[in-house]
N, C-alpha and C positions, 0 to 999 in steps of 0.2 A: 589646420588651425585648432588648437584646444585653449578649452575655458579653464581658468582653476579660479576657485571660488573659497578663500581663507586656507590657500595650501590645497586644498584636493582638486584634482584633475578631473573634472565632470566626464562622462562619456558623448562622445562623438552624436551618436543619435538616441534620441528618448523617445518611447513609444507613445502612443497617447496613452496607455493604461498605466503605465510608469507616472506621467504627466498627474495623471488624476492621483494617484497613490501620494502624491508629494504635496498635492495640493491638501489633500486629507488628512496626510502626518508626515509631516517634513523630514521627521527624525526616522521615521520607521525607515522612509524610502534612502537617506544616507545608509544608515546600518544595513539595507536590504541588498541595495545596487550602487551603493559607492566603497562602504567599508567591508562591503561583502561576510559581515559577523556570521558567526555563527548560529545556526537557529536549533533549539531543542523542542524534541515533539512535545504536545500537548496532551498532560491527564486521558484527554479524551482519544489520541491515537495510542497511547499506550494501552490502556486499558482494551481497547478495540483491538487490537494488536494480539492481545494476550487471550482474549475473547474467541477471535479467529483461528490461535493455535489450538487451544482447546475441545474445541469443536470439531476441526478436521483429524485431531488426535483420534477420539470418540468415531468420528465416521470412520478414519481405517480401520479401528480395532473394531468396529461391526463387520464393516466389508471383509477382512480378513476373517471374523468368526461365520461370517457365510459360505465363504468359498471354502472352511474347513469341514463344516456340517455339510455341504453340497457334495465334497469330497468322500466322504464316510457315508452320505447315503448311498452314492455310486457305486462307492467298494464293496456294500452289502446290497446291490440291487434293489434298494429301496428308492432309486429315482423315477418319478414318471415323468414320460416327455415331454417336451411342454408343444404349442401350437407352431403348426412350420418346422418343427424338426422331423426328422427324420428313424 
């Protein structure tokens, strides 16, 4: 048995946090989980986003400039060994 409610076809079962979502903004929870729109991220996820690339960029290009400087002290015997090796 399905409900439609001015043409839309409700779904079958509603969560309770759906329930409360609808009660809070009627419109949000159509657009969310009836009309299924489209949602674009937010200033704050993009910029976060862009934040996170940046940073892990920066961490490879050290960790790659370590493991080349590690490489060049080894090749010229200037490594000491560290604890637990051998």
């Amino acid at each position: 048995m399905s409900i439609t409610v001015d043409g839309v076809e409700l779904p079958p079962h509603v969560s309770w946090s759906s329930f409360e979502s609808w009660l809070s903004c009627g419109k949000k929870f159509y657009l969310q989980k009836i009309a299924k729109a489209e949602q674009r991220p937010g200033w704050a996820a993009i910029g976060g986003s862009a934040v996170h690339a940046a940073t892990e960029a920066l961490d490879l290009a050290e960790w790659e400039a370590s493991r080349q400087d590690a490489e060049i002290s080894r090749r010229l015997g200037l490594d000491t060994p560290t604890e637990g090796r051998a």
